[in-house]
TORGU-120403 format. One record per residue (C-alpha): z, x, y; residue number from 1; residue in three letters. Coordinates in steps of 0.1 Angstrom, whole numbers, plus 5000, padded with zeros to 4 digits. Example, Ala and Ser with C-alpha at 12.3 -4.5 7.8 and 13.67 -1.06 7.14 Angstrom:
2
((5078,5123,4955),1,"Ala")
((5071,5137,4989),2,"Ser")
END
This chain:
211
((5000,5000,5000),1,"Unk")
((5013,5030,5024),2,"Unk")
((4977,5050,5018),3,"Unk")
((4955,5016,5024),4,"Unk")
((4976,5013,5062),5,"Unk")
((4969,5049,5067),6,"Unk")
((4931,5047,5057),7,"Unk")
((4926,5021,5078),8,"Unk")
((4946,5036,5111),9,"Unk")
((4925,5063,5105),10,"Unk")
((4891,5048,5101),11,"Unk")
((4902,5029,5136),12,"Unk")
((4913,5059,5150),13,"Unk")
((4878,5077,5141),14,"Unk")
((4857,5044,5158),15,"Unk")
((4881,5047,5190),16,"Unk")
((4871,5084,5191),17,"Unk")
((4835,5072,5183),18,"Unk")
((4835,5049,5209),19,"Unk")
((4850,5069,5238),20,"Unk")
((4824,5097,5233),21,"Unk")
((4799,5068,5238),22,"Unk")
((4811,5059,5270),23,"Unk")
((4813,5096,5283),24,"Unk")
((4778,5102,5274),25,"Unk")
((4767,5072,5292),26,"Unk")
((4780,5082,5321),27,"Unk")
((4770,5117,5321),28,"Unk")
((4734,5100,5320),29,"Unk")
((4740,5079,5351),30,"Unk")
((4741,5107,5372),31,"Unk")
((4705,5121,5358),32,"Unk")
((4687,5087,5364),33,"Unk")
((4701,5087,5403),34,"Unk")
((4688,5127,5405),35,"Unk")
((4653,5108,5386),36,"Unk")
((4653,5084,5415),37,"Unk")
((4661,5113,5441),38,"Unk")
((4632,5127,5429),39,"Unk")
((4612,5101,5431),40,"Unk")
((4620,5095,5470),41,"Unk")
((4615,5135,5476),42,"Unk")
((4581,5129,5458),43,"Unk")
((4573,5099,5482),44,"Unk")
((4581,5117,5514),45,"Unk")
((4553,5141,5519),46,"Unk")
((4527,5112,5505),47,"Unk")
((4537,5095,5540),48,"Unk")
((4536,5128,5557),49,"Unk")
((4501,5130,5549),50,"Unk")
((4494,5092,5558),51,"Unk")
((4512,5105,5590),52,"Unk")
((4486,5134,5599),53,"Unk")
((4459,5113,5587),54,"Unk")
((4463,5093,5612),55,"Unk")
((4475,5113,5640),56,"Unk")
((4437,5135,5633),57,"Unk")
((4420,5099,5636),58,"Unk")
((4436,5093,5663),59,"Unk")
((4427,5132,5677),60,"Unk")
((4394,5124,5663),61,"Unk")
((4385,5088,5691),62,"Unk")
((4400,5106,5717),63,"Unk")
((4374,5133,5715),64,"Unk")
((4349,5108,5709),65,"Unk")
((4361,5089,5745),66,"Unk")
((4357,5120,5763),67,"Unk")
((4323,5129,5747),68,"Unk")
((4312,5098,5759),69,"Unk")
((4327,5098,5795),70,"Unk")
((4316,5134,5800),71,"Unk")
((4281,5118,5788),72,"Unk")
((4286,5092,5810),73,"Unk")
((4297,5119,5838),74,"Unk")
((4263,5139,5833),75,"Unk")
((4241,5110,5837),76,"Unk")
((4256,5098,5867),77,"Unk")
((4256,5135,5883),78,"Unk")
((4219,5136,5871),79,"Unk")
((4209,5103,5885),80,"Unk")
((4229,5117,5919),81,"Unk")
((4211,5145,5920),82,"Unk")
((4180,5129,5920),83,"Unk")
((4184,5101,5943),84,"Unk")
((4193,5131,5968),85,"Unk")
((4163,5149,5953),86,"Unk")
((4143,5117,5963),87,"Unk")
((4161,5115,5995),88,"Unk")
((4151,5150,6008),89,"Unk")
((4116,5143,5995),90,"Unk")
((4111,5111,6017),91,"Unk")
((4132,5132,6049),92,"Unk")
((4111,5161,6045),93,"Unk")
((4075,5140,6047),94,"Unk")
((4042,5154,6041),95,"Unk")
((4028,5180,6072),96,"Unk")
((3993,5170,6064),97,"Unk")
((4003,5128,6069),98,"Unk")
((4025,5138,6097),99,"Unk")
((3994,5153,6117),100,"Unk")
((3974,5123,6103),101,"Unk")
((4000,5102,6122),102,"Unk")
((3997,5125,6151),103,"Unk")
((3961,5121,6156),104,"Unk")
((3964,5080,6153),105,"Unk")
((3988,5084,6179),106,"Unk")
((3965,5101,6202),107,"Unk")
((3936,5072,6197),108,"Unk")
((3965,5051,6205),109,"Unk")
((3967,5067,6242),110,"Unk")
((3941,5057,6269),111,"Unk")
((3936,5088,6284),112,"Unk")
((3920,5066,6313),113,"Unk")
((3882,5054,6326),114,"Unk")
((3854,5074,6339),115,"Unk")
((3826,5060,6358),116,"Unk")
((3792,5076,6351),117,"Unk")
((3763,5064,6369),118,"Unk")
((3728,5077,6363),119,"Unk")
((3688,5066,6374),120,"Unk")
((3708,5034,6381),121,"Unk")
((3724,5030,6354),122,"Unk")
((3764,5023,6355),123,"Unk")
((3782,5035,6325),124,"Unk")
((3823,5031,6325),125,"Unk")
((3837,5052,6297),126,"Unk")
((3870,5053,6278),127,"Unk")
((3872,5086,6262),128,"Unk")
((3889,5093,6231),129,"Unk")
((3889,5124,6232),130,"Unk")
((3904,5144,6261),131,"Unk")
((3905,5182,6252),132,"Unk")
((3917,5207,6278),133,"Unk")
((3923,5243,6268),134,"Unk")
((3940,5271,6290),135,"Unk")
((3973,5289,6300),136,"Unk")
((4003,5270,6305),137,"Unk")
((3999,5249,6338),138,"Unk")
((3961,5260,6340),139,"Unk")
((3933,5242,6326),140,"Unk")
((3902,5261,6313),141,"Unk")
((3879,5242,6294),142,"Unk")
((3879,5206,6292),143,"Unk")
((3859,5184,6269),144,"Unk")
((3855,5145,6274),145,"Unk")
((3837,5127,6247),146,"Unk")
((3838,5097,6217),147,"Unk")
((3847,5112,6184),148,"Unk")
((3812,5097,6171),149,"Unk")
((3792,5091,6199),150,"Unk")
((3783,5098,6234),151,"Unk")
((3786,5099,6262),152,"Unk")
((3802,5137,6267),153,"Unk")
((3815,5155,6296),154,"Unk")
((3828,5190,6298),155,"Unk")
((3840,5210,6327),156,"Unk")
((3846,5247,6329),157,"Unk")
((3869,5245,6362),158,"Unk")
((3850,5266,6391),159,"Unk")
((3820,5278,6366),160,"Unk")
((3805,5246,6350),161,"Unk")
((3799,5212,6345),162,"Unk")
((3780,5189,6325),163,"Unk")
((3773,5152,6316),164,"Unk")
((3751,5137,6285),165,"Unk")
((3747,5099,6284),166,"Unk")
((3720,5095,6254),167,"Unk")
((3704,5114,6225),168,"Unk")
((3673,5115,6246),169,"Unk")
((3666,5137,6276),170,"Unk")
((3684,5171,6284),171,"Unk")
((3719,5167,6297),172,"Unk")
((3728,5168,6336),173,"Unk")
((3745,5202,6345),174,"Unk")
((3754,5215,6375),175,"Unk")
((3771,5252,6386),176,"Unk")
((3796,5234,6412),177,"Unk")
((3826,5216,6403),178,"Unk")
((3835,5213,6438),179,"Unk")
((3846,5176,6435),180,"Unk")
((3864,5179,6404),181,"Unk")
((3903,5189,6399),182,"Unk")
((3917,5200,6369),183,"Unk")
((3957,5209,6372),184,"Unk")
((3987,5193,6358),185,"Unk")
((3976,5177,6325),186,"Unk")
((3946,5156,6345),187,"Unk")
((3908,5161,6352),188,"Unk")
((3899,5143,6384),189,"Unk")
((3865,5134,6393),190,"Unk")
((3861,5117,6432),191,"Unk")
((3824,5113,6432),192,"Unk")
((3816,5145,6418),193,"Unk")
((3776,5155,6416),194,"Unk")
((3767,5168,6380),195,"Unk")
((3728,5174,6380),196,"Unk")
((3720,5135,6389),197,"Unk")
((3746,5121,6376),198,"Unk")
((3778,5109,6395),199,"Unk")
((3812,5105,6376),200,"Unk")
((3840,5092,6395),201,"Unk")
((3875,5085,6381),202,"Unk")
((3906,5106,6364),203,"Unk")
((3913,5112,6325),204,"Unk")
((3947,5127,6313),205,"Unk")
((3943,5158,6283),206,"Unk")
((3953,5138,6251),207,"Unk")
((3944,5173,6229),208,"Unk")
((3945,5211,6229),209,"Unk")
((3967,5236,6240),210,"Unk")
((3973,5230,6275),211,"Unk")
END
């Protein structure tokens, strides 16, 4: 009877032992899981560190894009600048050959004044286009008075010579005196002056040459 109680205190004492040492392993386990699931986090960090840069280099990568395109932007408006001043200077600068173009339509523009012409009883008034004199500052040399296409023509060599030529026909009327003509100041008056047998009365101002 005694060795059946003792067998069976020890048999219960051997699953006590048996189950204790179970429960110590267990928890000596616990611990490794939680270092597992450490892990795990430390092994999920640098995934969103790289999410991180990733977007931190698209985010590098449209703000170079922005200022490509507003230094783009920059060039074309400094190019279309440039050329609107380019344009500018062009149209302030004009064209020397137009602007002597325009000169001489201004001098048709000017009446230079009316001369009286009358020859073998003819009366001819004439409007000259053309009024040339040539000659030193403030002293008139040569003088010619004519149409730019047509006659009549006059021209006066102060002191020396003058001469008149109503038509194509006939020689022109010339004459060594110019006694009753006055050039001086810009003007070529004529107060009834004899040239040959022709008689011009009347006063032109130079509209050309270098007097």
């Amino acid at each position: 009877m005694k060795n059946s109680i003792l067998v069976r205190s020890a048999t219960a004492a051997a699953a006590l032992a048996l189950a204790l040492t179970a429960c110590g392993g267990q928890q000596e386990q616990s611990p490794s899981a939680g270092s597992d699931e450490g892990g795990a986090v430390e092994a999920s960090e640098p995934a969103e560190d790289a999410t991180d840069s990733e977007d931190q280099e698209t985010d590098s990568d449209s703000d170079d894009q922005e200022t490509d395109t507003d230094d783009g932007e920059s060039g074309s408006d400094d190019e279309s600048t440039t050329d609107d001043e380019s344009a500018t200077d062009d149209e302030a600068s004009g064209d020397p050959e137009d602007d002597a173009d325009e000169a001489d339509e201004a001098d048709e523009g000017e009446s230079a004044g009316t001369l009286q012409i009358a020859l073998e009883g003819e009366d001819t008034e004439f409007t000259p286009e053309i009024v040339r004199c040539n000659g030193e500052p403030g002293t008139i040399r040569n003088v010619v008075i004519t149409m730019r296409e047509d006659l009549p023509v006059v021209k006066v060599t102060p002191g020396e010579f003058a001469m008149v030529k109503l038509h194509d026909r006939g020689e022109p009327e010339k004459s060594s005196s110019t006694e009753d003509i006055t050039a001086e100041d810009g003007t070529i008056s004529f107060d009834q002056a004899s040239i040959g047998d022709a008689v011009v009365d009347g006063t032109v101002e130079c509209l050309q040459g270098n007097n």
